[in-house]
C-alpha positions as CSV (number, residue, x, y, z in Angstrom):
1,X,-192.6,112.4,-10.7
2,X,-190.7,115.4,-9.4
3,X,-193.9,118.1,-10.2
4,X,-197.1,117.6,-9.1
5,X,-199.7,117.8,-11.8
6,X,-201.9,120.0,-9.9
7,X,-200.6,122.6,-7.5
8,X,-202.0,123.9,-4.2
9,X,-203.5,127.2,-3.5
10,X,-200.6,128.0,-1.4
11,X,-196.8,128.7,-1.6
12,X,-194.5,125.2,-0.7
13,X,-190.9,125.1,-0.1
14,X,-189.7,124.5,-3.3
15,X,-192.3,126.0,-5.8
16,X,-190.6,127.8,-8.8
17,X,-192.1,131.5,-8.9
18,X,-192.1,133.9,-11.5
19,X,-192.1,138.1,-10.9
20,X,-189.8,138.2,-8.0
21,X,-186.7,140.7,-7.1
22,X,-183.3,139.1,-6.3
23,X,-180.9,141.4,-5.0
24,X,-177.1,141.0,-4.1
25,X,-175.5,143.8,-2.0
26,X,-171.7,144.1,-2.7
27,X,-169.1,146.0,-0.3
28,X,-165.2,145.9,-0.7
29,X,-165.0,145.4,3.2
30,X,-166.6,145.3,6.3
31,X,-167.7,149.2,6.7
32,X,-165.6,151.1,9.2
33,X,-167.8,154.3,8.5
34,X,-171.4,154.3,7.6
35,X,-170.6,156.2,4.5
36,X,-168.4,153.3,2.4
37,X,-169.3,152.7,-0.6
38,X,-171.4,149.9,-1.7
39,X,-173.6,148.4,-4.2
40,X,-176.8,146.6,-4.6
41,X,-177.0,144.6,-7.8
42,X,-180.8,143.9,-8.4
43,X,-182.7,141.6,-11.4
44,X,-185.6,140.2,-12.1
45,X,-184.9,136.6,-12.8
46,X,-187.3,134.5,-15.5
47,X,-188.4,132.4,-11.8
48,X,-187.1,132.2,-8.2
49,X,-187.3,129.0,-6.1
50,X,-188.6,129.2,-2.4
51,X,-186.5,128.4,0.1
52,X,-188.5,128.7,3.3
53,X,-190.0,125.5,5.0
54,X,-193.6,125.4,4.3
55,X,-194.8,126.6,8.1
56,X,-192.5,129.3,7.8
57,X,-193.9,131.1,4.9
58,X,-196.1,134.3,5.4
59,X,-196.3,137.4,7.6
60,X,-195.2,139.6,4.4
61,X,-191.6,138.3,3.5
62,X,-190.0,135.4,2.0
63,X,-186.9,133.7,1.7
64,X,-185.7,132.6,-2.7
65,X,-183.0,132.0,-5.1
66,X,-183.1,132.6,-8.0
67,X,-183.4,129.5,-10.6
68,X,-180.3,129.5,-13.4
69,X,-178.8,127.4,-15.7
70,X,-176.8,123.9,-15.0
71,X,-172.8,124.5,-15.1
72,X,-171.9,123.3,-18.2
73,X,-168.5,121.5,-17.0
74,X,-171.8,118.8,-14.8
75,X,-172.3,117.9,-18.2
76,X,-168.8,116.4,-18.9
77,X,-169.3,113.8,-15.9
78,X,-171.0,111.0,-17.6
79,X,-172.8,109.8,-14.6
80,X,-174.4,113.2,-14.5
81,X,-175.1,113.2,-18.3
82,X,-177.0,109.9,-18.3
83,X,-179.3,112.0,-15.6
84,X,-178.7,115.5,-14.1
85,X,-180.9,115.6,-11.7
86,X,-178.6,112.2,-9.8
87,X,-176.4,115.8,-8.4
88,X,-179.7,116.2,-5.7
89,X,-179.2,112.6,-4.5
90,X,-176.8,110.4,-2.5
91,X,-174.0,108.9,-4.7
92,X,-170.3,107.2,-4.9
93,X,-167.8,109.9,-4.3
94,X,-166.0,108.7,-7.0
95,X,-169.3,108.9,-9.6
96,X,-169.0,113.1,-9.1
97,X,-165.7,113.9,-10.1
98,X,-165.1,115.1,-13.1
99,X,-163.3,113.0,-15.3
100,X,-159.9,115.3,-15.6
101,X,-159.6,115.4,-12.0
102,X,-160.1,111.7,-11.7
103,X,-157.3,110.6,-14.5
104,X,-154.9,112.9,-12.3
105,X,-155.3,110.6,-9.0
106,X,-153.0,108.1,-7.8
107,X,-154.3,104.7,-7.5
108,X,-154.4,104.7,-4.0
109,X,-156.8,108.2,-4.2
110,X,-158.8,106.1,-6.5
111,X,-160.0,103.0,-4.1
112,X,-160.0,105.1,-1.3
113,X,-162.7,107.1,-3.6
114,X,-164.3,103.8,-4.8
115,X,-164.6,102.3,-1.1
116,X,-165.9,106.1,0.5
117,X,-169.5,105.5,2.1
118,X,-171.9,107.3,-0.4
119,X,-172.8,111.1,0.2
120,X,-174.0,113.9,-1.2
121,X,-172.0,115.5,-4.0
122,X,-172.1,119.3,-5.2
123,X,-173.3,120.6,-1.8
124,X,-174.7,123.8,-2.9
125,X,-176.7,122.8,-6.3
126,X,-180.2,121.1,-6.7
127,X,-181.2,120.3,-10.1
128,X,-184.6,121.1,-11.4
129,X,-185.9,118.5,-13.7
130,X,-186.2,120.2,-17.3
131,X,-190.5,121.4,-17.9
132,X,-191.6,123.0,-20.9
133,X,-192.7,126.4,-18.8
134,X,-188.7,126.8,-18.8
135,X,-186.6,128.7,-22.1
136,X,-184.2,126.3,-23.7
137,X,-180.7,127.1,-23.5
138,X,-177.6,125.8,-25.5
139,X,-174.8,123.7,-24.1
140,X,-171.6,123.4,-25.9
141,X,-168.5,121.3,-24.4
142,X,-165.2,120.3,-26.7
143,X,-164.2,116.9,-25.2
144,X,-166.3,113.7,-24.2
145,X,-165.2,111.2,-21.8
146,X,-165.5,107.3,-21.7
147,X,-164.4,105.5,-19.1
148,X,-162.7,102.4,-19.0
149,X,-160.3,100.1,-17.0
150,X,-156.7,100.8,-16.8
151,X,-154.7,98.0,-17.5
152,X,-151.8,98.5,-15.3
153,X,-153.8,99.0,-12.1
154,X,-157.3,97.8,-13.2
155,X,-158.9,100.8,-12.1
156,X,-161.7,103.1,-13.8
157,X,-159.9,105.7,-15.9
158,X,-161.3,107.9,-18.6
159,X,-160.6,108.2,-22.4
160,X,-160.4,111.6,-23.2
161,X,-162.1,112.4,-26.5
162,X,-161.8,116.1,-28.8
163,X,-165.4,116.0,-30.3
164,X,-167.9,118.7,-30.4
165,X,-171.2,117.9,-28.6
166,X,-174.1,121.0,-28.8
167,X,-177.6,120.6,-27.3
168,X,-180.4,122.5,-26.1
169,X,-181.9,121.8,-22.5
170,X,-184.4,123.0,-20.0
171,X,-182.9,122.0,-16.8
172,X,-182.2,124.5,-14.5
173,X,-180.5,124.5,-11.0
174,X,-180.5,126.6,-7.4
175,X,-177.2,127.4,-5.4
176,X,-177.8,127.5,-1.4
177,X,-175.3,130.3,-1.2
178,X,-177.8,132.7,-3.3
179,X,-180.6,132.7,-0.9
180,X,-182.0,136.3,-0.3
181,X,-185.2,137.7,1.8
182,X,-187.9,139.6,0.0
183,X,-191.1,141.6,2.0
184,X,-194.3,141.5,0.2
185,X,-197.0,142.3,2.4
186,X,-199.2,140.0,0.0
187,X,-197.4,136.8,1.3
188,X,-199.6,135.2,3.7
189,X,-199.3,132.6,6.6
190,X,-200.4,129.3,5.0
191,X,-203.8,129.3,6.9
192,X,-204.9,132.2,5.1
193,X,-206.1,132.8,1.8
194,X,-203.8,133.2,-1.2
195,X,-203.8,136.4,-3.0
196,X,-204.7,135.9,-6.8
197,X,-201.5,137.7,-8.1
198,X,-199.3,135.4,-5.5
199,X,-200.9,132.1,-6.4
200,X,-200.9,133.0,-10.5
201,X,-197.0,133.8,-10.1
202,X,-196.8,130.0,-9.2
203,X,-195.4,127.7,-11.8
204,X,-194.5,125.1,-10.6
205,X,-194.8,122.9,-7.6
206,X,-192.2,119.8,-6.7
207,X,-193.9,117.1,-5.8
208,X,-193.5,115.2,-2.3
209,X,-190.7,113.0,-2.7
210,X,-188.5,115.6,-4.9
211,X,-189.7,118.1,-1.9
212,X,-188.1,115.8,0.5
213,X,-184.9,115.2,-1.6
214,X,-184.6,119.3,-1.5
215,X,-185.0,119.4,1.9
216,X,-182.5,116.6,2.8
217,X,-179.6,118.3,0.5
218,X,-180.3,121.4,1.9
219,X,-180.4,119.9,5.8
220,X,-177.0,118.7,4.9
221,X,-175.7,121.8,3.6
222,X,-176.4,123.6,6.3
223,X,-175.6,121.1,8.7
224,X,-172.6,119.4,7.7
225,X,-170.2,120.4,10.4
226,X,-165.9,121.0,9.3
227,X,-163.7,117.8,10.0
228,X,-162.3,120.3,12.9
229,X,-165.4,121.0,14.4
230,X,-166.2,117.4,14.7
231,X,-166.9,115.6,18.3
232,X,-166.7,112.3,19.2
233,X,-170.3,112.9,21.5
């Protein structure tokens, strides 16, 4: 299940929420003067995703992203297209790569792929399972892929096909790197009641084990150190 059937009368990490701000400030460089130009780019998305743990949320702000549509190009991976939301959990390195990128590997890139231990894939992207409070959108992609075996090295290698495949779906997504703060003096610590107008702009709420899945991508996200800063203790 990755909603809860019944949701709680207070805000969770994770709950989709509808009637929020998201605003993106844009500057050509760091300002040498206080005068530089600059913009603020703000929108009122259809539903924003909390990204503050769940003891963390109150004293009049709050940290979101806003919830938008699934890259198309996820859809060509057919491990992905059998189900979406298998971008949010552990997998075979091998499994996320799209298959044009994967018919362009040597062989030796391909074992080394097929023998990597499994890890997260898509760092910055958590799928949210479709749910009929979300608009359907359309997908459209030219090619399909099938894989199959090679038969000079016996490797997996795709078939590329030209065929025109159009659907409508209600999964959405979140992308770590969109996370922005919002004041609302109406946002209260979670020992406190709920304001009306904050707990009826709650749609949804994930349930525990899809809450734990967000939090574990996240975790990793944020804490997956660069191969350089790497230590040994």
């Amino acid at each position: 299940m990755f909603y809860t059937d019944v949701t709680e009368q207070r805000l969770r990490f994770g709950d989709v929420l509808k009637g929020y701000l998201s605003t993106t400030p844009t500057i050509i460089e760091p300002f040498a003067e206080r005068n530089e130009a600059y913009n603020i780019d703000v929108r009122l998305p259809d539903f924003c995703v909390v990204m503050d743990p769940c003891c963390q949320i109150g004293g009049g702000s709050i940290s979101l992203t806003p919830l938008i549509q699934v890259r198309s190009y996820f859809w060509d991976v057919p491990y992905f297209f059998e189900d979406i939301t298998r971008i949010n959990r552990v997998m075979s390195p091998r499994l996320a790569i799209h298959p044009h990128k994967w018919n362009e590997l040597t062989s030796q890139e391909k074992m080394e792929l097929i023998n990597a231990t499994p890890q997260h894939g898509y760092l910055r992207f958590f799928v949210y399972e479709e749910n009929d409070a979300f608009p359907p959108y359309n997908v459209s992609r030219d090619l399909r892929y099938e894989e199959k075996i090679d038969r000079a090295d016996q490797l997996p290698t795709y078939e590329e096909r030209r065929e025109k495949l159009e659907f409508q779906t209600k999964y959405y997504m979140i992308d770590f790197k969109s996370v922005h703060h919002l004041n609302c003096k109406k946002i209260s610590r979670p020992d406190k009641p709920l304001d009306s107008k904050i707990q009826n702009s709650k749609i949804l709420q994930l349930s525990i084990r899809t809450r734990n899945e967000l939090r574990d991508k996240m975790s990793f996200y944020y804490g997956n150190p660069p191969d350089e800063d790497r230590t040994d203790v």
